[in-house]
C-alpha angles and dihedrals in degrees: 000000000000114000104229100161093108095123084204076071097053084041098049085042095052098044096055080046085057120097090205095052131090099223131096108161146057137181130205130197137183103258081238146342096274090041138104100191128092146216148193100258096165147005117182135176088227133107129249102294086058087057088045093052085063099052116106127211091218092055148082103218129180110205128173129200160178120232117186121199140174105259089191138322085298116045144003144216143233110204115168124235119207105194134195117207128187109174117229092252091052118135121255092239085052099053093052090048091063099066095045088049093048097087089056095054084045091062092057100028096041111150131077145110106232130012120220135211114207140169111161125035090250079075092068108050108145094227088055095045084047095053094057099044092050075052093047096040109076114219108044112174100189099069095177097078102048099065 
């Protein structure tokens, strides 16, 4: 099991979830390389390439994040990101720890519309995460930008 409990987690996790705060992203990391336990390493007001900045090719990272996009001339939309990043110089026993300690990051980042697997920081380009959350999220009245 993943150790979570840190309350700077649930903070950090409620305050990207806020409409009145500035921040829309949060990183997690292992304590160390032998740990299970982990801990709020970053927050940020960014989008999606300033999490990825943070991001390290030696390390397993949970992050979680809001993107905003314009739904249509009118209007626009926040959907949440949890993402799941392995670096590409990650250990084996690592790797495999991630997926088992999913679960554990889902029950205290639970909301959000589409998960993403990255490695590298070409797996987080905003156009492309845009893209699958205007698939996953049902009406979309600009139809020009989902084909």
């Amino acid at each position: 099991m993943a150790d979570v409990k840190d309350p700077k987690i649930a903070e950090a996790y409620d305050k990207v979830r806020s409409n009145d705060g500035e921040i829309t992203w949060l990183l997690l990391d292992y304590e160390s390389d032998k740990s299970n336990k982990l801990t709020l390493t970053a927050t940020g007001s960014g989008d999606i390439s300033e999490l990825a900045s943070h991001l390290q090719p030696q390390r397993a990272s949970f992050a979680y994040a809001k993107i905003r996009y314009v739904n249509d001339e009118h209007s626009f939309r926040e959907k949440f990101v949890l993402i799941f990043w392995i670096g590409e110089e990650v250990k084996v026993m690592r790797r495999a720890k991630v997926s088992v300690h999913a679960g554990d990051v889902k029950s205290v980042l639970r909301s959000y519309s589409i998960e993403i697997n990255a490695s590298t920081p070409n797996d987080l380009k905003q156009d492309d995460i845009v893209t699958r959350l205007r698939r996953a999220g049902g009406a979309n009245y600009d139809r020009s930008k989902f084909d």
